[in-house]
N, C-alpha and C positions, 0 to 999 in steps of 0.2 A: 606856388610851385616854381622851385627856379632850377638850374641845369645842374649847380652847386649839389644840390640837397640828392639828386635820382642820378649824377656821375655812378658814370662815365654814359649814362642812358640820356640821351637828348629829349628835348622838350617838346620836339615833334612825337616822339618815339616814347614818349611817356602817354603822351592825349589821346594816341593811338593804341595803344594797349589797353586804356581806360573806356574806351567808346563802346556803345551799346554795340555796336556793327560790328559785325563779326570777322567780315573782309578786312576792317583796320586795322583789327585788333593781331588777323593773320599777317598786315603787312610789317606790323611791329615788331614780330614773330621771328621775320626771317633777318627784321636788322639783327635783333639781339643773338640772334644766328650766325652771323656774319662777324658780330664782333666779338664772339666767343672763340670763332675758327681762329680770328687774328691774336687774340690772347695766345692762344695755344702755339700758335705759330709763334709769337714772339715768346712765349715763357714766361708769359705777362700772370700772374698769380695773383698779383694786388686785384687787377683789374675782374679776374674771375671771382673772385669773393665778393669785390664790390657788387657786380649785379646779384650776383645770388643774393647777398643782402637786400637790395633793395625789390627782385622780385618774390624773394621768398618769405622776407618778416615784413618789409611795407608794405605791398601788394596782396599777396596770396591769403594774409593772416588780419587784412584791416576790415574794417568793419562795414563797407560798402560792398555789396555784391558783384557790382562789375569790376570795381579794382580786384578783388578775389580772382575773378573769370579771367582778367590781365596778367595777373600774379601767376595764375595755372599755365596759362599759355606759355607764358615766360619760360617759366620754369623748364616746360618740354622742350621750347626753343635752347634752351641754354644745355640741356643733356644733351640735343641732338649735335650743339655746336661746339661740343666740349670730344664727340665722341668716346673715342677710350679714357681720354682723362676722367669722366663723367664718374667712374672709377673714386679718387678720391673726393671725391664732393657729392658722395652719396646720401649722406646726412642731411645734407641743405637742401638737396635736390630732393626725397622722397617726404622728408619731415612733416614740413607746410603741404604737400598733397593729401599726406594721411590723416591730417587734421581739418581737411575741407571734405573729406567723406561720411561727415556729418555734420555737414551744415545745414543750414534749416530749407534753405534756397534751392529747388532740386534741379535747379539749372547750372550752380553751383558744383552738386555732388557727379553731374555727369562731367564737367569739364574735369574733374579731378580726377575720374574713371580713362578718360581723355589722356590726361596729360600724364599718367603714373603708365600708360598702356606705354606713350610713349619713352619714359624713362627709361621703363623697364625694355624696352624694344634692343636701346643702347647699353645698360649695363648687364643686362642678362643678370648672370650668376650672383651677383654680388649685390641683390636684392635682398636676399636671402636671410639677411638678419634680422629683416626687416618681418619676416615671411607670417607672423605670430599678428601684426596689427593687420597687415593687409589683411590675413583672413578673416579677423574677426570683423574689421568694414566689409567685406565681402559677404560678408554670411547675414547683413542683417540688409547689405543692400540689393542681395538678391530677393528680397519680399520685398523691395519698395515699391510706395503706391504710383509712382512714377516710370513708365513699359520704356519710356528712352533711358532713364536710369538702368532699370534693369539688362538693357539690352547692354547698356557701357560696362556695367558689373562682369555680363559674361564675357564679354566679348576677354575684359581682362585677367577673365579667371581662367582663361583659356590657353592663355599666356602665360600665367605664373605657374600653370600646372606642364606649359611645355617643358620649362625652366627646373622643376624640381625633378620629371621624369629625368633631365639630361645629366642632373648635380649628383655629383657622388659627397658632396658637403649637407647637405639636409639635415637638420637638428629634429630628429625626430621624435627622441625621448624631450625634446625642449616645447614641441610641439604637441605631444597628447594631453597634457591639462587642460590648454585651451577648447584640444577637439573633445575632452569629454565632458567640457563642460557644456558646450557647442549640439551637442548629439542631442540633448534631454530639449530642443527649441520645440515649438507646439506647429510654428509656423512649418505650412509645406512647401514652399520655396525653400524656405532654408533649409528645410531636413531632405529635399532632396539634393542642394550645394553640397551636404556636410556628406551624407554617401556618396555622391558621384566622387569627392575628393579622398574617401576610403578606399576606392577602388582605384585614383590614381596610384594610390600610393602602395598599394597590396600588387601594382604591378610593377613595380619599382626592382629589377632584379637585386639589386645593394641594397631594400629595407626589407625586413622580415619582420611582417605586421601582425603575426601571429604569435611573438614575444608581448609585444601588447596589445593585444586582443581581449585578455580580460577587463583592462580600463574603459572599453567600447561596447563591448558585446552586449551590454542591458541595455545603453541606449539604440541601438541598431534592433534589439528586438520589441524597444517602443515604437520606432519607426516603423515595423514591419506590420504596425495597429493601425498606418493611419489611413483615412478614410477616405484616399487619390488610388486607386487601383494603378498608377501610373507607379507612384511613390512605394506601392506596394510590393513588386515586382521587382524595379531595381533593387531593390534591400535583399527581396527574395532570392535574388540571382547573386550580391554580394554573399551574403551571408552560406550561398549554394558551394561559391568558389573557397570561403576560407574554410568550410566543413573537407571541401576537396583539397586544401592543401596542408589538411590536419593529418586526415588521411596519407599522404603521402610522407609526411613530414615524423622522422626520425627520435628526434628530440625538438628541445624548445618550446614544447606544447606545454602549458601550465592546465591541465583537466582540473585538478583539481579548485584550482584559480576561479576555475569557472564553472563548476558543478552547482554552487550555490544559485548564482544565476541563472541559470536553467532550470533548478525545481523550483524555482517562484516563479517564472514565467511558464511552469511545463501547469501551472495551476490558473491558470490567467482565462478570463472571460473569452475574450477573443481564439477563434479558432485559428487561423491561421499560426496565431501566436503559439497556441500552447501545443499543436500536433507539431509545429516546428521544434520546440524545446523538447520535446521527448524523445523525437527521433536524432537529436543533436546527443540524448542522453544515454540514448542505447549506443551507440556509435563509441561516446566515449568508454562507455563499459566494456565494446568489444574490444576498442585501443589500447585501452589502458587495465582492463583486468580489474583486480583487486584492490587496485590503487585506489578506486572509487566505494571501497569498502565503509570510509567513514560518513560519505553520504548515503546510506543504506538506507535510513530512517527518514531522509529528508524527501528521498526519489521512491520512496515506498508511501509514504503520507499524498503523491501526487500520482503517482501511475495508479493505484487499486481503486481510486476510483472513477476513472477513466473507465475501466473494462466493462462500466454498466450501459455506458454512450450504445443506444440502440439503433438514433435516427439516422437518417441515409446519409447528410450533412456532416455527420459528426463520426461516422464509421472508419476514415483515414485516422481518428486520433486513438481510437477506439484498439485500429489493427497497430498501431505504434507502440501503444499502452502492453497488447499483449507480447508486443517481441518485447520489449524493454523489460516486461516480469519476466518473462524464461528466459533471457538474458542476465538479471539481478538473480535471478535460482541457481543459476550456475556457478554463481561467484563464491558459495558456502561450502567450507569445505568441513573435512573432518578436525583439520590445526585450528580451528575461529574456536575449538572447543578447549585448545590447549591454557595453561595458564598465561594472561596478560602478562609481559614482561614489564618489570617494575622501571622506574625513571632511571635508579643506577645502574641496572644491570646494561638500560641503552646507551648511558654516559659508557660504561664498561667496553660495550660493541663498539662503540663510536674510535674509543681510543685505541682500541687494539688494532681496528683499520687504518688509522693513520699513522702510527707505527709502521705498522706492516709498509706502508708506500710512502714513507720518510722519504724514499728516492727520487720520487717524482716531487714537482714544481707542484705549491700550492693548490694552483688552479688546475689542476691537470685535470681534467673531465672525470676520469672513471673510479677518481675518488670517491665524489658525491654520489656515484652509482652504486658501488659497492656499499657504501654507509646505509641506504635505503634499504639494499637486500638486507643486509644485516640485520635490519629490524621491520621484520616483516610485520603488516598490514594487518589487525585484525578485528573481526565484527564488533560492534558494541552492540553487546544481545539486548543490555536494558533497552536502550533508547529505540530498539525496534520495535521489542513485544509493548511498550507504550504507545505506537504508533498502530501495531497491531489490534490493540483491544482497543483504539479510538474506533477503527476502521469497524472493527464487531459490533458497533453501533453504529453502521451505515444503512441509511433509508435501500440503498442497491441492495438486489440477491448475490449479483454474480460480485461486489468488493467483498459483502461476508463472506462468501465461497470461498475468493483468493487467501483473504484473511485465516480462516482457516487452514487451507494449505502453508500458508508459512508457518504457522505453529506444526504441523508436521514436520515441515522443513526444519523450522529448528531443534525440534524434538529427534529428528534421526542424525542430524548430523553433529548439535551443539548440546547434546544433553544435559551436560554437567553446569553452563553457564545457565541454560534454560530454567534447572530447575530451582535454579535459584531464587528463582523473581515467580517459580509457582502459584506461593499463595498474591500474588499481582491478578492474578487471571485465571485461578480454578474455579474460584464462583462464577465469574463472570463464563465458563466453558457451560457450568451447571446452567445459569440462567438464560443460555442460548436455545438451554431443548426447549425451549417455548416459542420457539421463532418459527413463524408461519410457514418458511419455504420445507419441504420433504428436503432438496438438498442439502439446504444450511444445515437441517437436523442429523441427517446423516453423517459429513464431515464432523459435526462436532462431537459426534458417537467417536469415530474415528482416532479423533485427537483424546479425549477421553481414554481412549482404549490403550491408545501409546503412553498415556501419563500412567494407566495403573499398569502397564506391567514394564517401564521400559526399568532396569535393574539400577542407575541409575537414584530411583525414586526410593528407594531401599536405607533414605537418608531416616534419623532418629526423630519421629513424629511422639517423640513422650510428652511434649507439650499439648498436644490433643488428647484429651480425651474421648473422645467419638472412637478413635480407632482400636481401644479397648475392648471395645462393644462386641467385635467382628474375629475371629481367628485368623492368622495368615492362611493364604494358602498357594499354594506353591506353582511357582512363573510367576506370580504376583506381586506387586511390591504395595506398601501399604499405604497408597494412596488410592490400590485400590477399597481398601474396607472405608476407609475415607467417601470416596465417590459415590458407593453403595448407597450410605448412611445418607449423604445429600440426596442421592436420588430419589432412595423413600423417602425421607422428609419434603421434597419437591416434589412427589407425588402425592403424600397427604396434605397439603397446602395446595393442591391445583389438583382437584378431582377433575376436575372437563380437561386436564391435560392425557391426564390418566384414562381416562374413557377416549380421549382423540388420539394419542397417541403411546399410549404406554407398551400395547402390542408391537408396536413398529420400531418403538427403541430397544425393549427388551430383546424383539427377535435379533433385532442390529447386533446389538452389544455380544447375544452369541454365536454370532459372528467372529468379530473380532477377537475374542475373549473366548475363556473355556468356560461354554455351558454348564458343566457342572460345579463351577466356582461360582458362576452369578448367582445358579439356584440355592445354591447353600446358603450364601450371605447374606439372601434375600429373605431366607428361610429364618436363620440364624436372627436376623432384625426381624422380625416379624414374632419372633417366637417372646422376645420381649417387651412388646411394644402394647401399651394397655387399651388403644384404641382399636376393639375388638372389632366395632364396624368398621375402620379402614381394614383391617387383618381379614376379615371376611371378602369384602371388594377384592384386595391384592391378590389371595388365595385363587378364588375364583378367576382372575384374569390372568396369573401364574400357571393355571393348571388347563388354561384353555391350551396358553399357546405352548407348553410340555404338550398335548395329545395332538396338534394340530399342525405345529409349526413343520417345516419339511430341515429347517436349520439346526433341531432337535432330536433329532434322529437316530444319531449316537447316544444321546443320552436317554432315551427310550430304551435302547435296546440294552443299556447300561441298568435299567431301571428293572427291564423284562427279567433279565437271567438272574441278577444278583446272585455274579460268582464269585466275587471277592470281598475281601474286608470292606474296602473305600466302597464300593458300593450298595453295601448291607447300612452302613454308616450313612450314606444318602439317603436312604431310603428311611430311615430311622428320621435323618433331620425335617426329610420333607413332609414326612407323618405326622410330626407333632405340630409343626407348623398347617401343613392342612388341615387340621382336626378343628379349623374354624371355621370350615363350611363341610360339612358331613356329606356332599353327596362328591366330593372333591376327593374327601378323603375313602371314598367308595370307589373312584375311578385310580387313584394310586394304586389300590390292594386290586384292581381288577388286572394294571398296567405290567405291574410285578406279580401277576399272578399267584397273589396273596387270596386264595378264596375263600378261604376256612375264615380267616380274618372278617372277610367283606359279610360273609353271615352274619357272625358276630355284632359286626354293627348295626346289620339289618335289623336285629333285634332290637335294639337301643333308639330305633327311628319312632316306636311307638311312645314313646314317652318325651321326645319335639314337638316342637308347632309347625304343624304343615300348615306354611305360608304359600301365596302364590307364588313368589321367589322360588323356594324350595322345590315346586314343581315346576317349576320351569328348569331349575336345573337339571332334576331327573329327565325333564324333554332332551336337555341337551346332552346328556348321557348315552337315554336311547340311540341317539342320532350320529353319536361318535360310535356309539357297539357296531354300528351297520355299515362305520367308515373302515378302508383297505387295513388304518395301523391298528386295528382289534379284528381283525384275521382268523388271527391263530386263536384267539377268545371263542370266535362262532364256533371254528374247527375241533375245539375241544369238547364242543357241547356234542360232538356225537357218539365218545364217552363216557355215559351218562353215569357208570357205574363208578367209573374214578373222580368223578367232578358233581359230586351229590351237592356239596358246599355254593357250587356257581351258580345250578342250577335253582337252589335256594334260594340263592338273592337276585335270582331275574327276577323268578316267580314273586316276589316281597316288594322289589320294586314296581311289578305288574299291577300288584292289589295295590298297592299308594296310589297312582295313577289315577283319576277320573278316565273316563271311556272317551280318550282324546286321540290326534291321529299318532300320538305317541304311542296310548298305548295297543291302539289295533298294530304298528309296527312292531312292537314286541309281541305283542298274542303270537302275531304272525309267525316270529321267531321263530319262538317255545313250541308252537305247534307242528314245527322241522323236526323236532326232537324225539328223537326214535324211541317208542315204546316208555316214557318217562311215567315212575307215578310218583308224586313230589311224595318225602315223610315230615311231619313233620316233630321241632326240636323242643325238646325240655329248654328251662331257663340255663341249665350247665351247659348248652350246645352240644350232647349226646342224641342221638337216633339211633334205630332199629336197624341203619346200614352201617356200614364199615366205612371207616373213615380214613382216605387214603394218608399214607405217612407223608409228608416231605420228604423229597426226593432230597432237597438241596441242603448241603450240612451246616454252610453258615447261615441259613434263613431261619433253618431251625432252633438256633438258637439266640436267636433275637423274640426280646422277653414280650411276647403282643398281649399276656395279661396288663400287662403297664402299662403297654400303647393306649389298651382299651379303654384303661381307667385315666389317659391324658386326655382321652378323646372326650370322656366324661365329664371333667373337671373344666377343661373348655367350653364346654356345650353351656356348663350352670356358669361360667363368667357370663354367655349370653344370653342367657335366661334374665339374670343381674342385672343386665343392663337394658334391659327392654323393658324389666320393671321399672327400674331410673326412670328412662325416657318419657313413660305412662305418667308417673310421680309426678315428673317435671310440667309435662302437658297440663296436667289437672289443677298443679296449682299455678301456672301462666291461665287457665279458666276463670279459678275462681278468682284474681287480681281482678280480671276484667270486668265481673261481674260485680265487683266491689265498684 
């Protein structure tokens, strides 16, 4: 070592800056201090380059530790002694510190947290080039395993963050790469460095960090996962402040920038996490409206099913989920239904706006305003009702609930796009009435009800044939005879649906729907259909809930008077369709006070198999004559001389009867009946009494010899088929016995 080689630095002054001793090394400190000031005084510039050469590449950058710890010190000493000059020899002066901020040595990396604290103390602003390495040594030296490191880290992070609040120079756009690359660290030191320096900077009145906000925002809502309740909170409070200055904030905001991030995270394990992303989500849908129209599907696949969140824990995400759906309901309008405008007609909109404002400057703002109106916003119905019928296979009640409702939703508002994608998810509506909850089955009657009559639906089904089957009939469009068709067929395929629920949808359906359209069509299929034991079941549970339902009431009384065509016409279709359980079609002619008819049949009953079935439905007969809607049935009975016919077929139905508490209810009856002496009838259905006319002109001429003989002809299909089934029994016997 000679004075040659470390000039204009003395040899005292070199051994000293090298010595383990700290006090030396400070007294070396203040030479090269001193002889910095003299440079500067003199304008001496060779001599200011010289040392920075020798403390900054031989010193700071050599391979022994303690020359390094010399080299740092230097260095500080020569910014302090350089003052404002410090200025141009920023380079020399920050370089070799940023490259000892990862040195292996952590006595090393503090002198360099040391000597950069001091650098920066004298050049202030003019760091700032530099601002992209210091943070990224700061951010990994805030988790060092070293607490005096770390304390030198903040102490100078503290410092360079006074520095960039005071700068109106900050390269901010130069700076987010790094910070998001920075954000995604696992470490919670760093990831609370990397927030706390977001919030510097969102306080920054000259940066507007909500231009880039969506470059940050995923990793900010990773942090807001991690498992420091300390770590979690400031994120919480960040994250609190740019939600509030979205809120206040005009323009600039990119919602859609950042919608996508938010329904992946509004799906996320963590609670914290994902009640934070949905209420970030509803927020932007109040903001921004329709603009958020294209993530419909993406923020509908994560809110619906949220809404099933029961537990006490999970009830904030729960109540977030459901403002964010009536939030997302509100956004459909009747135009999401209009035609999508095609790519040139938006080239077309586009140009004609920028014509129109040739007079303004390129960039004028309220170009690109107008351009957006121009081509408004609208739903992509597919990608919904696909998100929708995932969701109709959710384990939850209340996502299938919601789920349903949106297909109403789009059914009243977006019809025409809707029914596009119909056959996507009309089986799938069918295969719902199988779903355990009363609700779910309910809504999906619902939706059902608006597919068959919305006018809409009235598109060309020639490619089906199923709908062939069925007549139009009028309100209805032909996905109702379609629907029909599925539903018998899904009721003969699911008996135990049929026995658990068939009264409950049927009653539904007429509801929504006009009863005497359901009954027709049901009638209409069944009058075809060759599986006479299902036609017998469906008859039989058709004609409970016709006498019982309280939703049927009009069509009762529709059925009572037959005083028009269309009604004589029902009564006709549901005739021959009942004619496959005889005591059904005994309560029809009773219901329409058909009685001359219901004799008729009475006679025909002795030549049946009175099964125990059979009598049990004459129980249930009994039991309906004595119910309020056969009233005016009793009331007639004390007419006896006009009503010889009714009176016949109690008394017929009496003698069938075993001595049960059915029939002492009817004895009971019959023996109200004033002064009666029954006569009885030849095979032509003539007696000794006079036989009242028909009152009613279109009854009378509805042909009920033909009835009687469809009633007939049905009766021997069952006869037919009972033998089969004997046939069949006997020879699965004798296999066996083989």
């Amino acid at each position: 070592m000679t004075d040659k080689e470390f000039y204009p630095l003395t040899s005292a002054c070199v051994r000293a800056l090298n010595d383990k001793l700290y006090d030396k090394r400070k007294g070396a400190a203040l030479e090269i201090e001193k002889l910095m000031k003299d440079a500067v005084k003199n304008n001496d510039a060779e001599t200011i380059k010289r040392v920075l050469k020798v403390v900054g590449e031989d010193f700071a950058l050599s391979q022994n530790p303690n020359i390094r710890k010399g080299g740092l010190i230097g260095l500080a000493a020569t910014a302090i002694g350089l003052g404002k000059e410090s200025t141009k020899y920023i380079n020399e002066l920050a370089r070799p510190v940023i490259v000892c901020f990862h040195d292996s040595d952590h006595r090393v990396r503090y002198y360099a947290c040391e000597s950069l604290y001091n650098i920066v103390k004298v050049v202030r602003g003019s760091i700032l080039p530099f601002f992209n390495e210091i943070f990224d040594a700061l951010s990994k030296l805030s988790s060092d395993p070293e607490q005096n490191v770390k304390n030198g880290a903040e102490l100078l992070d503290r410092l360079i963050k006074d520095i960039v609040t005071e700068s109106s120079s900050f390269d901010l756009a130069a700076f987010i790469p790094l910070l998001r690359e920075r954000i995604y660290t696992k470490n919670t030191f760093a990831r609370q460095f990397v927030v706390s320096w977001i919030g510097v900077l969102d306080a920054v009145p000259d940066i507007n960090m909500l231009v880039l906000l969506p470059e940050i925002l995923d990793g900010l809502f990773q942090i807001l996962g991690d498992s420091s309740i300390e770590i979690r909170k400031l994120c919480q409070n960040i994250l609190a402040e740019f939600l509030e200055g979205i809120k206040k904030s005009k323009n600039g905001v990119n919602f859609t920038g950042m919608a996508n991030i938010l329904i992946v995270h509004s799906q996320n394990s963590i609670e914290i996490i994902q009640c934070t992303a949905i209420k970030w989500l509803r927020e932007f849908v109040v903001l921004s409206g329709r603009a958020m129209l294209p993530h419909m599907a993406g923020m509908l696949g994560s809110v619906l099913p949220c809404l099933a969140y029961s537990d006490e824990h999970t009830k904030s995400i729960r109540e977030a989920a459901e403002q964010l759906n009536t939030s997302l309901r509100k956004l459909i309008e009747k135009e999401d239904d209009l035609p999508t405008p095609t790519q040139e007609s938006q080239i077309k909109n586009t140009e004609n706006v920028h014509s129109s404002f040739s007079k303004y400057e390129p960039s004028y703002p309220c170009v690109s305003i107008i351009i957006h109106i121009s081509n408004p916003v609208q739903l992509e119905v597919s990608s919904v009702i696909k998100v929708l019928k995932s969701m109709l296979s959710h384990d939850a009640v209340q996502t299938r609930v919601a789920s349903l409702k949106w297909f109403n939703l789009l059914l009243s508002k977006t019809p025409n796009k809707t029914f596009r994608h119909i056959d996507d998810f009309f089986t799938l509506l069918l295969d719902t009435l199988a779903d355990p909850s009363d609700d779910v089955v309910l809504l999906d009657l619902e939706v059902l009800a608006e597919v068959s009559s919305n006018s809409v639906g009235n598109a060309d089904l020639s490619s089906k044939d199923e709908h062939k089957l069925l007549k139009m009939k009028p309100g209805l469009n032909q996905y109702f005879t379609v629907f029909i068709i599925k539903l018998m067929d899904f009721f003969k395929n699911n008996k135990q649906i049929l026995d658990d629920r068939g009264t409950f949808i049927i009653r539904q359906l007429s509801v929504y729907l006009s009863a005497e359209a359901i009954f027709r069509a049901m009638a209409e299929y069944l009058e075809t259909d060759s599986d006479v034991n299902f036609c017998c079941t469906m008859v039989q549970t058709l004609n409970t809930i016709l006498l019982t339902s309280t939703e049927l009431y009009d069509l009762r009384s529709l059925l009572k008077d037959l005083k028009n065509k269309e009604s004589c016409s029902l009564f006709v279709c549901l005739y021959k369709c009942w004619c496959h359980s005889p005591i059904a079609a005994m309560s029809l002619c009773y219901l329409s006070q058909n009685y001359h008819h219901a004799a008729q049949l009475l006679q025909t009953f002795g030549d049946l198999e009175i099964t125990v079935d059979f009598l049990k439905e004459i129980d249930k007969l009994v039991q309906l004559i004595e119910s309020p809607i056969f009233a005016y049935l009793r009331l007639q009975l004390l007419d006896t001389e006009n009503n010889q016919d009714l009176l016949h077929s109690l008394y017929g139905l009496l003698m069938i009867l075993p001595q049960s508490e059915a029939f002492k209810l009817l004895h009971y009856r019959l023996e109200c009946v004033p002064k009666y002496h029954p006569s009885f009838k030849s095979s032509t259905g003539n007696n000794t009494h006079s036989q009242r006319k028909e009152q009613r002109p279109l009854v009378a001429r509805i042909d009920f010899n033909n009835l009687l003989q469809h009633f007939l002809h049905v009766q021997s299909k069952h006869k037919l088929f009972k033998k089969q089934q004997i046939a069949l029994k006997l020879q699965s016997v004798k296999k066996l016995a083989l």
